[in-house]
C-alpha positions as semicolon CSV with decimal commas, in nm:
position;residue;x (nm);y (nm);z (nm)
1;X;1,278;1,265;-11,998
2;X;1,548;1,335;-12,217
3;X;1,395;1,263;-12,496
4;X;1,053;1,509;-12,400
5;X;1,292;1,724;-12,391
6;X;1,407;1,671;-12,777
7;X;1,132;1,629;-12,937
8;X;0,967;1,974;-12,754
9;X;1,336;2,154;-12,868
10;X;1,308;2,030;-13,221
11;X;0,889;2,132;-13,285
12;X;1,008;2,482;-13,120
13;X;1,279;2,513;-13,378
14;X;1,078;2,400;-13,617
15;X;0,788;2,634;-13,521
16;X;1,042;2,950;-13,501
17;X;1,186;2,890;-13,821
18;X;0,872;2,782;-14,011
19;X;0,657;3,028;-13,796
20;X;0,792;3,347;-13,754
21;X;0,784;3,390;-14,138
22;X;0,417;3,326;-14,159
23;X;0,328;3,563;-13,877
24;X;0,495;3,835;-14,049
25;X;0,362;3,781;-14,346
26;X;0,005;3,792;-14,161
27;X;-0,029;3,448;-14,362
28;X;-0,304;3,317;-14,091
29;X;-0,475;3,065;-14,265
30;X;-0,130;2,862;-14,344
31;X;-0,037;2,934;-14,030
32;X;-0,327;2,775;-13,861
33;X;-0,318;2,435;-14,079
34;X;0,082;2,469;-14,023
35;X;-0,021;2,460;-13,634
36;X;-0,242;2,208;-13,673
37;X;-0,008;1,969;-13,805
38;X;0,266;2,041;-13,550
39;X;0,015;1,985;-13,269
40;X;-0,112;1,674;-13,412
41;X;0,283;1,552;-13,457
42;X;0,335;1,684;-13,154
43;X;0,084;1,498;-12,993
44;X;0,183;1,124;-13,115
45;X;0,563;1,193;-13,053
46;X;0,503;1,287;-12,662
47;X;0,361;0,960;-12,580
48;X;0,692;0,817;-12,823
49;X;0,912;1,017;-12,573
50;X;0,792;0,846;-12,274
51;X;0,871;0,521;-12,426
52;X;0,481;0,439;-12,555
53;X;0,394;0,225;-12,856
54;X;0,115;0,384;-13,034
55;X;-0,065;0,165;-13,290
56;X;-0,120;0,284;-13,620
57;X;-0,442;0,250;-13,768
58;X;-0,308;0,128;-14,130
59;X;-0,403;-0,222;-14,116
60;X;-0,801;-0,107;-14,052
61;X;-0,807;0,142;-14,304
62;X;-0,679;-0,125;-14,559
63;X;-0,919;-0,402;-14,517
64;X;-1,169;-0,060;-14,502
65;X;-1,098;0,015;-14,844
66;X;-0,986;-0,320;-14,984
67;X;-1,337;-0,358;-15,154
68;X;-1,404;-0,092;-15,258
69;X;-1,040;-0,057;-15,433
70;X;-1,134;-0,401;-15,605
71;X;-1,466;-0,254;-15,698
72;X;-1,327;0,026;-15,892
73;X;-0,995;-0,138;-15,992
74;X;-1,069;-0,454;-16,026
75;X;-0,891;-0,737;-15,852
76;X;-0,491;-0,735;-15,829
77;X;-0,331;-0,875;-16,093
């Protein structure tokens, strides 16, 4: 629990110091993608507070693009 509590105190200090600046500035469309990305950090460290392991999905995306990356590269040297 201690750690919820943490990682929701560091994204709000974040947020109020990366934020504020953008609201006043009426910079909306930063501040929307800036939201987005908290939210979506926000939303793999919660389940990291509670003690979760979330797997990554590197390992798929590299045998993904593997042949393609030999296709236009060529093959490792």
């Amino acid at each position: 629990m201690l750690r919820l509590l943490v990682v929701l105190t560091l994204y709000g200090a974040v947020f109020l110091v990366e934020g504020i600046p953008l609201i006043r500035r009426r910079d909306w469309r930063t501040l929307l993608i800036f939201t987005g990305l908290c939210l979506l950090g926000l939303a793999l460290a919660i389940p990291w507070s509670f003690g979760r392991h979330l797997s990554f999905p590197s390992q798929a995306l590299m045998e993904f693009f593997e042949p393609l990356a030999q296709k236009v590269l060529g093959p490792p040297e």
